[in-house]
mmCIF file of the N, C-alpha and C atoms, coordinates in Angstrom:
data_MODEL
# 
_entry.id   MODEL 
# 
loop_
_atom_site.group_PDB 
_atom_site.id 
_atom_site.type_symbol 
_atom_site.label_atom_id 
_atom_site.label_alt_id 
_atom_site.label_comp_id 
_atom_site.label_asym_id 
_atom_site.label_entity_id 
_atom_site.label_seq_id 
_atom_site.pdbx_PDB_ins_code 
_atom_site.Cartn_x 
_atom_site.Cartn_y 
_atom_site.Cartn_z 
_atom_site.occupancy 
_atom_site.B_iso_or_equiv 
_atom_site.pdbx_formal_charge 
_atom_site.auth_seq_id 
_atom_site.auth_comp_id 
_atom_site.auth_asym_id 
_atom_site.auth_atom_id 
_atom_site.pdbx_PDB_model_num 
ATOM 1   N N  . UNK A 1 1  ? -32.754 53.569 20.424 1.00 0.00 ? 1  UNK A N  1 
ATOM 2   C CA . UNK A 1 1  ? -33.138 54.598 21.375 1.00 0.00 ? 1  UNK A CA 1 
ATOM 3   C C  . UNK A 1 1  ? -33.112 55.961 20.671 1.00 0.00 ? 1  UNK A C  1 
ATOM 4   N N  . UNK A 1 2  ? -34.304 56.580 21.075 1.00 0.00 ? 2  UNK A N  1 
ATOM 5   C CA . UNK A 1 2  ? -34.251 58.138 20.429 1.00 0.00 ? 2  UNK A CA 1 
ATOM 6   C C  . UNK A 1 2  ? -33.454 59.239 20.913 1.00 0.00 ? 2  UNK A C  1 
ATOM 7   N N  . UNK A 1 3  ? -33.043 59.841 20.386 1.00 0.00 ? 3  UNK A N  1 
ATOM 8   C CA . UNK A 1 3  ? -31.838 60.942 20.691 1.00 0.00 ? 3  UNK A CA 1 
ATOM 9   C C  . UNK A 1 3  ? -32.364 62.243 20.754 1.00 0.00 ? 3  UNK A C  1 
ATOM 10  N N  . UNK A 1 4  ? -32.115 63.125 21.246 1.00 0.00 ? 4  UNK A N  1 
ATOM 11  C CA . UNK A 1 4  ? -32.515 64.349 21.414 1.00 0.00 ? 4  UNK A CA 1 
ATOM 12  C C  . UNK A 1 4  ? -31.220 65.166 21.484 1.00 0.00 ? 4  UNK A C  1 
ATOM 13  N N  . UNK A 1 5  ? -31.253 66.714 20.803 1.00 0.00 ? 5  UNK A N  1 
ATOM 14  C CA . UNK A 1 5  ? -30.493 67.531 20.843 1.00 0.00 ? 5  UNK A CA 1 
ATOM 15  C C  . UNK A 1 5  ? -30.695 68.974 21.686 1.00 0.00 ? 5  UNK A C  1 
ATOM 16  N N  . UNK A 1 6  ? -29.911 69.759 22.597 1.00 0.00 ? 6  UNK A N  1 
ATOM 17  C CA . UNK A 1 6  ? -30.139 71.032 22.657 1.00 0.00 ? 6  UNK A CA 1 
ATOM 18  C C  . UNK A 1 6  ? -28.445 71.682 21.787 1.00 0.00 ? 6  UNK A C  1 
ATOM 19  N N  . UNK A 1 7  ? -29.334 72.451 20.633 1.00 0.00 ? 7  UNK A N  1 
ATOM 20  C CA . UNK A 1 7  ? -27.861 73.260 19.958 1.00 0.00 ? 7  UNK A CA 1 
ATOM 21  C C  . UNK A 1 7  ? -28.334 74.793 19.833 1.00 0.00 ? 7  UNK A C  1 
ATOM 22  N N  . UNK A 1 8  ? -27.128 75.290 19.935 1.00 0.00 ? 8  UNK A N  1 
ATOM 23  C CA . UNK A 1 8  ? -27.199 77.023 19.290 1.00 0.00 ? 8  UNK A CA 1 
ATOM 24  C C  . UNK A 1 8  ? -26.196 76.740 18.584 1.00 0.00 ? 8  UNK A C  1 
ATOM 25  N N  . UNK A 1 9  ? -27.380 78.085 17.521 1.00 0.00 ? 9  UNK A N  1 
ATOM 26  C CA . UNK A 1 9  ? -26.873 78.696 16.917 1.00 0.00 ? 9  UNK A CA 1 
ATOM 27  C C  . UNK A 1 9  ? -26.834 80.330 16.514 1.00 0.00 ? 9  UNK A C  1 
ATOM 28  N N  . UNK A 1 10 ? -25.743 80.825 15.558 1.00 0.00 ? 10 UNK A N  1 
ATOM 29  C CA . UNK A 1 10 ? -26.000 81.999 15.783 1.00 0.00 ? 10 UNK A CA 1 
ATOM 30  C C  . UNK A 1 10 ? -25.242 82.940 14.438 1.00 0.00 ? 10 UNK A C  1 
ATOM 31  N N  . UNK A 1 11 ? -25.807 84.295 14.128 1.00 0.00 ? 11 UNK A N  1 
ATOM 32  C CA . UNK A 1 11 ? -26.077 84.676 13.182 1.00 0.00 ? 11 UNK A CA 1 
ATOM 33  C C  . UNK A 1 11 ? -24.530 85.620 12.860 1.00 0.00 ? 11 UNK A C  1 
ATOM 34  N N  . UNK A 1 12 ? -24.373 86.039 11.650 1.00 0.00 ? 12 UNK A N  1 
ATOM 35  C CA . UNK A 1 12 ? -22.816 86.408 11.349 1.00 0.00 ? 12 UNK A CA 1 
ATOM 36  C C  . UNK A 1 12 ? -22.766 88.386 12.349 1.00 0.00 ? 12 UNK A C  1 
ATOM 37  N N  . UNK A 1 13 ? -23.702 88.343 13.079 1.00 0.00 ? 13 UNK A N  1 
ATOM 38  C CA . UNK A 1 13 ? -23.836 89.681 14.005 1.00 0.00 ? 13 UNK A CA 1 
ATOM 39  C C  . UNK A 1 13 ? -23.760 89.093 15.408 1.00 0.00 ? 13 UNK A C  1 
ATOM 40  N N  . UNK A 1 14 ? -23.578 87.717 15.559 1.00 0.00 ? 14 UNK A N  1 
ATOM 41  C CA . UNK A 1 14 ? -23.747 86.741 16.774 1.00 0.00 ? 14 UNK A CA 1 
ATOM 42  C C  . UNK A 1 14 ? -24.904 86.910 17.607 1.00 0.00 ? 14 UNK A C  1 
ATOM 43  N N  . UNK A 1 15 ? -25.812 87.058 16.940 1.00 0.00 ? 15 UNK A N  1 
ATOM 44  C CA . UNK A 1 15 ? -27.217 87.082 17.494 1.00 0.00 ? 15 UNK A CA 1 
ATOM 45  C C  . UNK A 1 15 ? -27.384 85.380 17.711 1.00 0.00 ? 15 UNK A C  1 
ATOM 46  N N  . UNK A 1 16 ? -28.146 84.820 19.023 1.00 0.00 ? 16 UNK A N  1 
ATOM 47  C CA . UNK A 1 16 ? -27.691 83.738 19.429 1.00 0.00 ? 16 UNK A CA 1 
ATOM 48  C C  . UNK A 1 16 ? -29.174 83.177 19.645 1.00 0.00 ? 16 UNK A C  1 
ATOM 49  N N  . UNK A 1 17 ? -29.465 81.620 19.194 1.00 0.00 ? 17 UNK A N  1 
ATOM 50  C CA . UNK A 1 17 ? -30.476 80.866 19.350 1.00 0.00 ? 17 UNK A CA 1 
ATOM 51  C C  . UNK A 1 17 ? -30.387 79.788 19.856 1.00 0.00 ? 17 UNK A C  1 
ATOM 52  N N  . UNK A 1 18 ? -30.977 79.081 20.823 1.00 0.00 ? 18 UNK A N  1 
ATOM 53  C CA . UNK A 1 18 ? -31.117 77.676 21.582 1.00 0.00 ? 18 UNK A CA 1 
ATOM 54  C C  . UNK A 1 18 ? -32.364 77.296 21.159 1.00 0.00 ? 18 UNK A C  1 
ATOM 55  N N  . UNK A 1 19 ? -32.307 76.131 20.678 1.00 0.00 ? 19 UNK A N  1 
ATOM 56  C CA . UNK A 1 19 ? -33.132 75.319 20.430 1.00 0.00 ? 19 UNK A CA 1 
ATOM 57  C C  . UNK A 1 19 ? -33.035 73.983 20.955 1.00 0.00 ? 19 UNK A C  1 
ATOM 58  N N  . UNK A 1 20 ? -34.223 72.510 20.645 1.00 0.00 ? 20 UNK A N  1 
ATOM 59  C CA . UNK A 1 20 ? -33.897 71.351 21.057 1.00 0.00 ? 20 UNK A CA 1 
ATOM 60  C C  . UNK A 1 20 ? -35.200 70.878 20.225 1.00 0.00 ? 20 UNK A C  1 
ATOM 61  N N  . UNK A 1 21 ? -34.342 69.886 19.695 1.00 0.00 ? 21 UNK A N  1 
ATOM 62  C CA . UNK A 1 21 ? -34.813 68.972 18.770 1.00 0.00 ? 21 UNK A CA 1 
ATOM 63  C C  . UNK A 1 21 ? -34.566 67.458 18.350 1.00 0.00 ? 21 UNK A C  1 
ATOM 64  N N  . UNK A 1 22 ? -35.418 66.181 17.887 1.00 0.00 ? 22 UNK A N  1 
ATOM 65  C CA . UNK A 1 22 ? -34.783 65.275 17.974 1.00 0.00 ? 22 UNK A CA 1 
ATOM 66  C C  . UNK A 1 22 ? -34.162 64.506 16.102 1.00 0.00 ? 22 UNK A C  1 
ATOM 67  N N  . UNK A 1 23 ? -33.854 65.710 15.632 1.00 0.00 ? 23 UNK A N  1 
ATOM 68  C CA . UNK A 1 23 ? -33.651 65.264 14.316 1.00 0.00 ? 23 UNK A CA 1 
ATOM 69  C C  . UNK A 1 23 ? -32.456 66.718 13.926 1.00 0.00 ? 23 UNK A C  1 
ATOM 70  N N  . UNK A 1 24 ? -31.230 66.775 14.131 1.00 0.00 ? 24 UNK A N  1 
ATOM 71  C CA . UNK A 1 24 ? -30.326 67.581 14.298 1.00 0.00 ? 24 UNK A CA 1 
ATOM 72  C C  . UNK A 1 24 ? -30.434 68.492 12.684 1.00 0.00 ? 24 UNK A C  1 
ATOM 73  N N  . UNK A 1 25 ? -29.966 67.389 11.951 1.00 0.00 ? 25 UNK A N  1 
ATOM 74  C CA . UNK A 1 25 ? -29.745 67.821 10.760 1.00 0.00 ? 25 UNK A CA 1 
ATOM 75  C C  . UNK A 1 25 ? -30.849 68.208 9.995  1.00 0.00 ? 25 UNK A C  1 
ATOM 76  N N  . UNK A 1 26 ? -31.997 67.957 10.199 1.00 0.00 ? 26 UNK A N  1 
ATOM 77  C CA . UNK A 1 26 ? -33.104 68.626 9.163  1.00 0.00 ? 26 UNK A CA 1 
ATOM 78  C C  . UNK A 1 26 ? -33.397 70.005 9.965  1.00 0.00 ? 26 UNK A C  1 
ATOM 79  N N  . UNK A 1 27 ? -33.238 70.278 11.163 1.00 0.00 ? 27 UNK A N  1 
ATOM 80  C CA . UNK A 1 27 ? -33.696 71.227 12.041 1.00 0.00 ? 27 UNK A CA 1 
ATOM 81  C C  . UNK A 1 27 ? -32.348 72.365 11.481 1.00 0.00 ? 27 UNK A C  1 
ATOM 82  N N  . UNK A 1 28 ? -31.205 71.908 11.347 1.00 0.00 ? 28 UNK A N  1 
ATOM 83  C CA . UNK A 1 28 ? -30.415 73.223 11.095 1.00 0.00 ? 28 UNK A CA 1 
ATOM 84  C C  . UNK A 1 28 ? -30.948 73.688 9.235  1.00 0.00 ? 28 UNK A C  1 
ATOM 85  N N  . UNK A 1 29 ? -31.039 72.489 8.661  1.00 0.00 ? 29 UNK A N  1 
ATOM 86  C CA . UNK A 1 29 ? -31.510 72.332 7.143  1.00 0.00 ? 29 UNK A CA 1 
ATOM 87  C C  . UNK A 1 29 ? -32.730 73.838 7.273  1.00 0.00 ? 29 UNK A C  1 
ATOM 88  N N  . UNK A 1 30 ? -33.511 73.316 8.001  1.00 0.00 ? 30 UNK A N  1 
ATOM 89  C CA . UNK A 1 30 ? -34.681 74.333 8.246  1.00 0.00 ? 30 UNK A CA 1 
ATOM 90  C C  . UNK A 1 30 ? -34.082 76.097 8.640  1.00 0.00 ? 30 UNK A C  1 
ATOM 91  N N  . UNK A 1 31 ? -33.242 76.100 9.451  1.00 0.00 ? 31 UNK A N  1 
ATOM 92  C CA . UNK A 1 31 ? -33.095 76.705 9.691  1.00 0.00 ? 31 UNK A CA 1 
ATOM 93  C C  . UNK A 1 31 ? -32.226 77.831 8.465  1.00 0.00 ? 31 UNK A C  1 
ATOM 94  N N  . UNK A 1 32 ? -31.127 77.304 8.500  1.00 0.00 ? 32 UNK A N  1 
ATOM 95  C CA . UNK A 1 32 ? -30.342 77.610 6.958  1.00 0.00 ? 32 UNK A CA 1 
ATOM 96  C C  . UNK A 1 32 ? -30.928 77.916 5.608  1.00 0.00 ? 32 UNK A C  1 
ATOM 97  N N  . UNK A 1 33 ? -31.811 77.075 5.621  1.00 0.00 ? 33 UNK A N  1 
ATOM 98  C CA . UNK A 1 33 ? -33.028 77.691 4.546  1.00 0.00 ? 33 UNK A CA 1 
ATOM 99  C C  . UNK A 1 33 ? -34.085 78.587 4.726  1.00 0.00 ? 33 UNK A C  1 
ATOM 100 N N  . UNK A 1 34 ? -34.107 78.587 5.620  1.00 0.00 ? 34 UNK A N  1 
ATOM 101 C CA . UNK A 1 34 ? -35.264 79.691 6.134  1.00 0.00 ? 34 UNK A CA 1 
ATOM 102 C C  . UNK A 1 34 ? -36.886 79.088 5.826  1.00 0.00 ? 34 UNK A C  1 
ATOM 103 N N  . UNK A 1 35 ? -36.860 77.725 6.037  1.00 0.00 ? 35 UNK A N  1 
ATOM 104 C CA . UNK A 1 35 ? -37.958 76.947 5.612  1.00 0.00 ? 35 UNK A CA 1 
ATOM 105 C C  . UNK A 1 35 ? -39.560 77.903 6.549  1.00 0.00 ? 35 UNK A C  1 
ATOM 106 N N  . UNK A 1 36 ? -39.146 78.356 7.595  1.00 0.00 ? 36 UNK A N  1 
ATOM 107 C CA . UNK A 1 36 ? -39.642 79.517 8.314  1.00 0.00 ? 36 UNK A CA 1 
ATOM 108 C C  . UNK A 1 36 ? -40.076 80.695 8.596  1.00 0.00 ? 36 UNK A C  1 
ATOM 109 N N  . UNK A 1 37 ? -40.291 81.670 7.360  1.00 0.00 ? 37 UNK A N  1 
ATOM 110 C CA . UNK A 1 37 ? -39.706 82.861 7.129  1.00 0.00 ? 37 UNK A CA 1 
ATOM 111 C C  . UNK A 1 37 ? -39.876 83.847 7.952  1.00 0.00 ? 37 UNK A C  1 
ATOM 112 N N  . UNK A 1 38 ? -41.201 83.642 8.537  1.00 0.00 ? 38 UNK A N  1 
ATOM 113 C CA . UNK A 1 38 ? -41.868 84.417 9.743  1.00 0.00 ? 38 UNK A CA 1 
ATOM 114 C C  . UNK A 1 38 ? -40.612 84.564 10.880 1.00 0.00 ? 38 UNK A C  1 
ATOM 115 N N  . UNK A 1 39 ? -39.965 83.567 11.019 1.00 0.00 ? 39 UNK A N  1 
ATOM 116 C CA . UNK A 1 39 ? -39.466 82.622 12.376 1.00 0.00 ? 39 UNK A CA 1 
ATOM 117 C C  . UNK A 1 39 ? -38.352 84.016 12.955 1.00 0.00 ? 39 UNK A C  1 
ATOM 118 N N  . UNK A 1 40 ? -38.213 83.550 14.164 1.00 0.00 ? 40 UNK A N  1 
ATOM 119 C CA . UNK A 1 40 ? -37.264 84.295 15.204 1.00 0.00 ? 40 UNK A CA 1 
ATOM 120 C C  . UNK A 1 40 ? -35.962 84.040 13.877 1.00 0.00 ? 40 UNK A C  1 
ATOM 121 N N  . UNK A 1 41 ? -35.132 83.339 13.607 1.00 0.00 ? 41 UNK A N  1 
ATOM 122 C CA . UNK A 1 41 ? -34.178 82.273 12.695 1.00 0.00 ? 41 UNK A CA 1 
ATOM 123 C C  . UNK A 1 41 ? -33.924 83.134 11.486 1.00 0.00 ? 41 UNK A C  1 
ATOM 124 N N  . UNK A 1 42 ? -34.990 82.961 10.719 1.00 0.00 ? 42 UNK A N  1 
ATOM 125 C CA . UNK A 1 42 ? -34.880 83.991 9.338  1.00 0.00 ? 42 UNK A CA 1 
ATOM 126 C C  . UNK A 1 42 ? -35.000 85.451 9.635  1.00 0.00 ? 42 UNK A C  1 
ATOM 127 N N  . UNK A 1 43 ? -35.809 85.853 10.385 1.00 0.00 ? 43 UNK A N  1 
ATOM 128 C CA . UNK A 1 43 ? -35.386 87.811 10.186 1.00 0.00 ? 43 UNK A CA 1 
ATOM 129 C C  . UNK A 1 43 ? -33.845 88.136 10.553 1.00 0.00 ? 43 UNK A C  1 
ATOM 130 N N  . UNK A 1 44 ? -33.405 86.917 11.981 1.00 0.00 ? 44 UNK A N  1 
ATOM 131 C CA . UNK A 1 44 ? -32.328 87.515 12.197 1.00 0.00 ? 44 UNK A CA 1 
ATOM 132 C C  . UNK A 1 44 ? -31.180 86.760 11.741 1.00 0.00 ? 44 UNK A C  1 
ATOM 133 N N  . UNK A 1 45 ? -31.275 85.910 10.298 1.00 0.00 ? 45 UNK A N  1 
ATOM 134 C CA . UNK A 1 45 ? -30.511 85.258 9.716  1.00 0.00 ? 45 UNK A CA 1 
ATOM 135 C C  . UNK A 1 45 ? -29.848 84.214 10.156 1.00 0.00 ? 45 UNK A C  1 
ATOM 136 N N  . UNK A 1 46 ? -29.923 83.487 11.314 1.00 0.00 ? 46 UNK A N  1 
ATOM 137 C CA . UNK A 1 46 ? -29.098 82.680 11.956 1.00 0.00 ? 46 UNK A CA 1 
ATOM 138 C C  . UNK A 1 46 ? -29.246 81.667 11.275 1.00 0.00 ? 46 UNK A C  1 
ATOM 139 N N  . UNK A 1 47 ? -28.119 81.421 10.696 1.00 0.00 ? 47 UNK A N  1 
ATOM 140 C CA . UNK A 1 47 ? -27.740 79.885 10.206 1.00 0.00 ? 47 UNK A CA 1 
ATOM 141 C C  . UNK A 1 47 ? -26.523 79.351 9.994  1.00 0.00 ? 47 UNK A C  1 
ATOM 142 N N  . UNK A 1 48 ? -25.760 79.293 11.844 1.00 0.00 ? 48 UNK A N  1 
ATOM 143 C CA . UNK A 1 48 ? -24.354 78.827 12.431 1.00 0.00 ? 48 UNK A CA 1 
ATOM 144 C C  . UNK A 1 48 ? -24.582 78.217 13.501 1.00 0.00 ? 48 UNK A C  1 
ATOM 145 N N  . UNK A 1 49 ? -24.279 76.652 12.719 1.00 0.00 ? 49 UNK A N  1 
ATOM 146 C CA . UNK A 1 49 ? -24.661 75.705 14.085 1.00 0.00 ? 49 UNK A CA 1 
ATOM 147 C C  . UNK A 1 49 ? -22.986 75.921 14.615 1.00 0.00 ? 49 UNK A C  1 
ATOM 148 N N  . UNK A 1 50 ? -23.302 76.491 16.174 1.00 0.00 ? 50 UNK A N  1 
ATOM 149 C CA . UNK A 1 50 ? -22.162 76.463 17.088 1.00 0.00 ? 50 UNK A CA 1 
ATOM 150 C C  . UNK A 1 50 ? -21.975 75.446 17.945 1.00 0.00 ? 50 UNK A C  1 
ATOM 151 N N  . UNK A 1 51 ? -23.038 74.798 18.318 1.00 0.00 ? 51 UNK A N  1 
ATOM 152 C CA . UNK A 1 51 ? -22.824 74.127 19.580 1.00 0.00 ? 51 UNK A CA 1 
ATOM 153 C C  . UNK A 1 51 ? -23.927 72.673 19.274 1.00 0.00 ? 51 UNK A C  1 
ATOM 154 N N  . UNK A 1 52 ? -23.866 71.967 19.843 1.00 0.00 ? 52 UNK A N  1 
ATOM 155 C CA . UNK A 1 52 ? -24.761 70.649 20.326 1.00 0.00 ? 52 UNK A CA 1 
ATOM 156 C C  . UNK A 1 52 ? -24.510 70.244 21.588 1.00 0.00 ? 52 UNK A C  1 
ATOM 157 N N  . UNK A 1 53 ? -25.250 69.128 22.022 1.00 0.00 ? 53 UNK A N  1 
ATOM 158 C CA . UNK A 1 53 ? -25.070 68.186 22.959 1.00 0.00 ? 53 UNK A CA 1 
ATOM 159 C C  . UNK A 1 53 ? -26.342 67.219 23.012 1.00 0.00 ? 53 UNK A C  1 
ATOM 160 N N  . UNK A 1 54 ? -26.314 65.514 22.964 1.00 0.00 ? 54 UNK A N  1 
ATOM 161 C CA . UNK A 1 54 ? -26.625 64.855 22.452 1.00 0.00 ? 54 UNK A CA 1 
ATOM 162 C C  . UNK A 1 54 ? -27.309 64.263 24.211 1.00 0.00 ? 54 UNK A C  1 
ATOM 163 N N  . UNK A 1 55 ? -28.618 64.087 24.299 1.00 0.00 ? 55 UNK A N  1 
ATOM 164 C CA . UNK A 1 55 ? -29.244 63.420 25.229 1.00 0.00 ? 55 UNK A CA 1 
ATOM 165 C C  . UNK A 1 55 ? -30.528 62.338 24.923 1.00 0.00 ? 55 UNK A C  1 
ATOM 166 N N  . UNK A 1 56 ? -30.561 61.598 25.845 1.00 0.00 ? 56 UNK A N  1 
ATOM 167 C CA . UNK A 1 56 ? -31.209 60.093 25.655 1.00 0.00 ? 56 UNK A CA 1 
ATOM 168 C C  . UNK A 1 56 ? -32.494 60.393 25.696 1.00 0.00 ? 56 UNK A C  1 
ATOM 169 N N  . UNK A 1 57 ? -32.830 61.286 27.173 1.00 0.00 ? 57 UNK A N  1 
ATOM 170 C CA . UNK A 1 57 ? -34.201 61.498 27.091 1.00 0.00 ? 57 UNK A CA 1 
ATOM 171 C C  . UNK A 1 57 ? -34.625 63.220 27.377 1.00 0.00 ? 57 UNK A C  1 
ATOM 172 N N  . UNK A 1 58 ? -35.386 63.158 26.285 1.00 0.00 ? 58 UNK A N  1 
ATOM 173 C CA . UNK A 1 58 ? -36.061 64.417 26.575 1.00 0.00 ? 58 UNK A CA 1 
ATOM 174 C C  . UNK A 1 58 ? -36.368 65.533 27.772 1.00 0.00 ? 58 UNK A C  1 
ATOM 175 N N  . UNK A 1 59 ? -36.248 64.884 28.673 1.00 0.00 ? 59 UNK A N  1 
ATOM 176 C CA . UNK A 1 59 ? -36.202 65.312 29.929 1.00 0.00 ? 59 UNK A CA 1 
ATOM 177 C C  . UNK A 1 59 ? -35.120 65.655 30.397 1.00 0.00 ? 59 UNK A C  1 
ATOM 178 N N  . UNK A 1 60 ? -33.882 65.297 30.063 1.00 0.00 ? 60 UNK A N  1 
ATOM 179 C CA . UNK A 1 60 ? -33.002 65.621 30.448 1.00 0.00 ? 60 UNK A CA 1 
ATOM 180 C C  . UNK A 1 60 ? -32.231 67.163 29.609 1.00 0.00 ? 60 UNK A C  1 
ATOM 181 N N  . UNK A 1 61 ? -32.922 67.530 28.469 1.00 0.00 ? 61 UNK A N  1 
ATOM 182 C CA . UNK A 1 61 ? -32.510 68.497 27.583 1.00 0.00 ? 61 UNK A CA 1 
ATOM 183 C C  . UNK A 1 61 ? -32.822 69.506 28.326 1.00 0.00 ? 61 UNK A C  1 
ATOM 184 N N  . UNK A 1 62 ? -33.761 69.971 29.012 1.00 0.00 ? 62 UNK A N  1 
ATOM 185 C CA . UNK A 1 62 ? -34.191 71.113 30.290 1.00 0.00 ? 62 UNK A CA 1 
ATOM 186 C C  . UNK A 1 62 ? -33.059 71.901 30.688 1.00 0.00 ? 62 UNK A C  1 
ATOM 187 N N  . UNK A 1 63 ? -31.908 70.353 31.256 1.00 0.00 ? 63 UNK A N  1 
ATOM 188 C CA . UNK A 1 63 ? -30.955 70.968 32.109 1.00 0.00 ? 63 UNK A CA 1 
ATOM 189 C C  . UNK A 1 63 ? -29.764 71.158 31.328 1.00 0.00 ? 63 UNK A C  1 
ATOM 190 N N  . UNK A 1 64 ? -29.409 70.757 29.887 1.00 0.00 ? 64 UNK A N  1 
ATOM 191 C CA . UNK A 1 64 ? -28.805 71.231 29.221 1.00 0.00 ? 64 UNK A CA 1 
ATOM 192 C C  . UNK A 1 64 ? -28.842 72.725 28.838 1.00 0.00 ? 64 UNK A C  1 
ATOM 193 N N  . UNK A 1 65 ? -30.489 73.226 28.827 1.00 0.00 ? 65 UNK A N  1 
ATOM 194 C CA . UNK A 1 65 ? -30.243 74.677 28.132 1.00 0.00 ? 65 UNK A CA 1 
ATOM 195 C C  . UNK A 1 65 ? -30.335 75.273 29.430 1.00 0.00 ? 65 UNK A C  1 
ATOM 196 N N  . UNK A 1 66 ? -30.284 75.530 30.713 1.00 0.00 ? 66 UNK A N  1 
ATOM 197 C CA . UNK A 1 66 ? -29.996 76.409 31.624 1.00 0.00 ? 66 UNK A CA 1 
ATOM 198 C C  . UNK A 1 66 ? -28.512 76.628 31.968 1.00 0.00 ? 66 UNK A C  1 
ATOM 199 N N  . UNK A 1 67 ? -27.761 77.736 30.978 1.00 0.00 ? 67 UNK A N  1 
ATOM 200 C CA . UNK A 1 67 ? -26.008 77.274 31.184 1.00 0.00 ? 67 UNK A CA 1 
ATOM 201 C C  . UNK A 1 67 ? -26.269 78.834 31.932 1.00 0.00 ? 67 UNK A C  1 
# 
């Protein structure tokens, strides 16, 4: 079964990002590297995974990021 993530993260000024993705570790990889450079991620440096939470179906990640 495929897994899906909603995680933030956030930058050493705690500038804060939510994302959701179904491949955790290449998505922070991306992020940390700045594989992006344009991206919201790289100007404002964020690369501190703070948080996760691990869901079955995609549909259900919605109600994870409305905290």
């Amino acid at each position: 079964m495929k897994q899906y993530y909603v995680y933030l993260m956030s930058s050493f000024r705690q500038t804060l990002y939510v994302g959701v993705t179904n491949d955790l570790h290449r998505r922070v990889y991306q992020h940390k590297t700045k594989a992006h450079p344009d991206s919201f991620t790289a100007r404002y440096n964020i690369n501190r995974l703070v948080y996760y939470e691990t869901f079955n179906n995609i549909n259900d990640t919605a109600f994870g990021m409305t905290w």
